[in-house]
C-alpha positions, 0 to 999 in steps of 0.5 A: 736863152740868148737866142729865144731872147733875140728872136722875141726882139726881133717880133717885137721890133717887127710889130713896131715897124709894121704898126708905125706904117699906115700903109702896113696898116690899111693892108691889114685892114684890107685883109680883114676886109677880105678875110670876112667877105670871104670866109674859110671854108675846107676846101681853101684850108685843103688848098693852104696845106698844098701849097705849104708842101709844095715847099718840098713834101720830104722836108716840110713833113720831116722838119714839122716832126722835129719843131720842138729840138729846131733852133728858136729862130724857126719857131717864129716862122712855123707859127706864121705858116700855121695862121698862113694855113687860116687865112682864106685867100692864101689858096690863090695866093700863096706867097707869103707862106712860100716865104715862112714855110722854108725857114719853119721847116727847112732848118728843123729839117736839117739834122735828121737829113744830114743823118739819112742821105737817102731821105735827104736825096728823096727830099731833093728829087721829089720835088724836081719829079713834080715839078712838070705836073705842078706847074701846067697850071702856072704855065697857062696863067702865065701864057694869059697874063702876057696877053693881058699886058699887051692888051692893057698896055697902052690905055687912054691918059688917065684911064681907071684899068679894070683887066680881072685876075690879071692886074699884077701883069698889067700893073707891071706893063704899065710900070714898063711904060711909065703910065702913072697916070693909069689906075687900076682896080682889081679884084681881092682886097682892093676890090671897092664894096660898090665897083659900079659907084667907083666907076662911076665916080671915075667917069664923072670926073672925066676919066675912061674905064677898060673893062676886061669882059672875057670869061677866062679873065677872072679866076676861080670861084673868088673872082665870080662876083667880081666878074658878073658885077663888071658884066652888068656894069657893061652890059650893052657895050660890045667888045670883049674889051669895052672902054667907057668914056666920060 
């Protein structure tokens, strides 16, 4: 009972913490901006499902067993995981399952791995086996990401940096460089309902545009509408990187 009581607290106090913070708030209302531009659909569920065992196949499925006899503390964290599973761009965008999933389902985990060593050590190799095969991917975005901050790292003074599914690298270049004066616009939940207007705002308030043009900038079906309004926007400027002045 004492620790059902402190676990409603702490949500409690949470939701103050997150309804008292109006940049908490505009990301919530960016979300759902997101969320309802592009809707779920089975195959991001499938991919929501992937991600959450990848947190470790053994574990996940055996403490999702055991739920109902965990401590009270991981019942907050199994109900997030569940709605995570909902959320449309949790498919390419994992983190914050990865960050639920492990206190959910590692702690109910606990009992029945400590009693079955064999399990327990299945549960630990498995993922290590994998890991090789799961991660190629991860290792080519990581490879295109750099690339991406070294062609971003040096813009104009003042410039508004469009670089695709790339912008967390760029924006972490220009933070090694200290450029505060750049902004960036990416796609997701920041992506402006009219990006030609916001560009051309920019432009008319004297400030340069970098477009990243290239295909292999923009990642999966999500980021297409993204990418052929930016083509558009371009068109007749050569370069696979084009900087429109003011």
């Amino acid at each position: 009972r004492a620790a059902l009581s402190l676990a409603i607290t702490a949500a409690l106090v949470l939701s103050l913490v997150v309804f008292a913070q109006p940049s908490l708030l505009h990301w919530g209302s960016a979300m759902k901006q997101s969320s309802q531009s592009h809707p779920l659909t089975l195959r991001d569920f499938a991919i929501s499902v992937g991600w959450m065992l990848a947190v470790g196949p053994v574990v996940v499925l055996v403490g999702a067993t055991r739920l109902r006899q965990a401590h009270p503390i991981a019942w907050p964290a199994a109900i997030a995981s569940a709605l995570l599973l909902f959320y449309p761009d949790g498919s390419f965008s994992p983190r914050y399952m990865l960050a639920t999933a492990p206190i959910a389902f590692f702690l109910a985990a606990a009992t029945p791995l400590a009693a079955r060593p064999k399990l327990a050590v299945a549960a630990l190799v498995l993922p290590i086996a994998l890991t090789k095969l799961a991660t190629r991917r991860t290792d080519e975005i990581a490879a295109r990401g750099d690339e991406a901050m070294r062609a971003f790292a040096h813009p104009p003074p003042r410039a508004v940096l469009v670089p695709g599914h790339y912008c967390p690298h760029v924006r972490l270049a220009l933070a090694i460089e200290q450029r505060r004066d750049v902004e960036l616009v990416c796609p997701g939940w920041e992506w402006p309902a009219d990006p030609a207007h916001a560009l051309d705002a920019a432009r008319a308030s004297g400030r340069p545009v970098m477009l990243d043009l290239r295909a292999d900038a923009w990642v999966g079906a999500r980021e297409d509408a993204c990418r052929l309004a930016i083509a558009a926007y371009a068109r007749g400027h050569a370069g696979p990187i084009a900087t429109l002045l003011p």
